[in-house]
ZAMARGU-4260 file (C-alpha; in steps of 0.2 Angstrom, whole numbers, plus 5000, padded with zeros to 4 digits):
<rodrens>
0) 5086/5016/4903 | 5072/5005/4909 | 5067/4986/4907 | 5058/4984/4889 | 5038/4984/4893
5) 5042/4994/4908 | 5038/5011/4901 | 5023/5014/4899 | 5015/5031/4891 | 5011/5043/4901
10) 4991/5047/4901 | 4987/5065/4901 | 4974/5067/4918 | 4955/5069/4913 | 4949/5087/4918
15) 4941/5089/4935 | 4923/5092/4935 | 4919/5108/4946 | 4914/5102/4964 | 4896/5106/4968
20) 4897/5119/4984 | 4881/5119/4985 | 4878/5098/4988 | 4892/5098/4999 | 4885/5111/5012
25) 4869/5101/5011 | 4877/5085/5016 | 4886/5093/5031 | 4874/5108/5035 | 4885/5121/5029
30) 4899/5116/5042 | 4918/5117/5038 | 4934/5116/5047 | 4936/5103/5062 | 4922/5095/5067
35) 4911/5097/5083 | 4913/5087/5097 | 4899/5076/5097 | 4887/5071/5113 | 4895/5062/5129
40) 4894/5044/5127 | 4893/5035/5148 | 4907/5023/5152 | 4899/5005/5155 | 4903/5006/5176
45) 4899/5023/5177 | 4881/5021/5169 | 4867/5033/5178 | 4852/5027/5176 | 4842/5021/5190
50) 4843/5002/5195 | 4855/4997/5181 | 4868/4983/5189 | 4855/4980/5203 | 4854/4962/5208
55) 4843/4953/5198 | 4835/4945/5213 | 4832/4960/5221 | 4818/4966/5209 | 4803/4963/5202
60) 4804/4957/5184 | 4786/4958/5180 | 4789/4976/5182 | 4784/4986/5165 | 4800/5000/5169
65) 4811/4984/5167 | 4802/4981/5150 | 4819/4980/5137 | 4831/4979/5151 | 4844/4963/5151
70) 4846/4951/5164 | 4866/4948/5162 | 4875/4933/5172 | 4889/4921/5170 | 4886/4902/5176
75) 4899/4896/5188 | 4902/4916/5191 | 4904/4924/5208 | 4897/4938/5202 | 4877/4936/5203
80) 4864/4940/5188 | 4860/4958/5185 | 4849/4970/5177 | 4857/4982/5166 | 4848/4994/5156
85) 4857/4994/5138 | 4867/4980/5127 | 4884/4989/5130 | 4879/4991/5150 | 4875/4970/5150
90) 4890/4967/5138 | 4901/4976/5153 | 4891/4966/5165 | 4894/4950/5156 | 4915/4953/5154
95) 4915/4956/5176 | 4907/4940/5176 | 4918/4932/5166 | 4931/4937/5174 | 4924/4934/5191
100) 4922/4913/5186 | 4927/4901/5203 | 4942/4889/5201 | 4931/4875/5200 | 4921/4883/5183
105) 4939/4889/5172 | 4946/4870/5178 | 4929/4865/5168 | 4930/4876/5155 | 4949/4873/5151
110) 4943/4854/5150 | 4932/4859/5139 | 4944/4866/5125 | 4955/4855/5129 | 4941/4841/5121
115) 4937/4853/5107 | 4953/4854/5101 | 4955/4836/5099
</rodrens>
C-alpha cells in the first residue's frame, strides 16, 4: 500500500493529433532513414589553401588576396607570426604557439597567475 498523498490519479493521455506528412517532408526535403554524410570539413594542419601558415614576414600585407586573412602569433613563442586563411586555421595557429612558449615566457606567465590568485 503506498504512502497517503503518494497516489495520485492517473490522468487518461490527450489524444495525438495526426502528424502533418506533408510539413515534415518540407522541412527535411522528403529525406528519411539515415542521414547523408555531409561535406568534408579540412583539419586545421592539413589546410589547402594556398599561403595559409606562411610566415607572416615573408609576404606582403598590403596585398588585397590577404584581404580577411589573420595574422596569428604568440609573444615570448618560438613559433613566428603567421598568416592563416580562416578563424579555425589561426585558432590552430595560436594553440602551436602556445605550446611552443620559451622557458623564459611560462616562468613569466606562472608569475603571473601566481599574482592573480593572490
Amino acid at each position: 500500500m503506498a504512502a497517503p498523498g503518494f497516489t495520485a490519479p492517473k490522468r487518461k493521455a490527450a489524444p495525438r493529433k495526426k502528424s502533418a506528412g506533408r510539413a515534415q517532408q518540407e522541412w527535411n526535403g522528403g529525406s528519411y532513414g539515415a542521414p547523408q554524410p555531409g561535406r568534408p570539413v579540412e583539419t586545421p594542419g592539413q589546410c589547402r589553401t594556398p599561403r595559409c601558415g606562411t610566415k607572416a614576414d615573408a609576404l606582403d600585407e598590403a596585398d588585397p588576396a590577404l584581404a580577411g586573412w589573420t595574422r596569428a602569433g604568440v609573444y615570448g613563442s618560438r613559433e613566428p607570426d603567421r598568416v592563416r586563411c580562416s578563424g579555425q586555421c589561426a585558432a590552430y595557429g595560436v594553440a602551436l604557439a602556445e605550446l611552443r612558449l620559451t622557458a623564459a615566457a611560462r616562468r613569466l606567465v606562472a608569475a603571473r597567475q601566481e599574482r592573480a590568485d593572490v
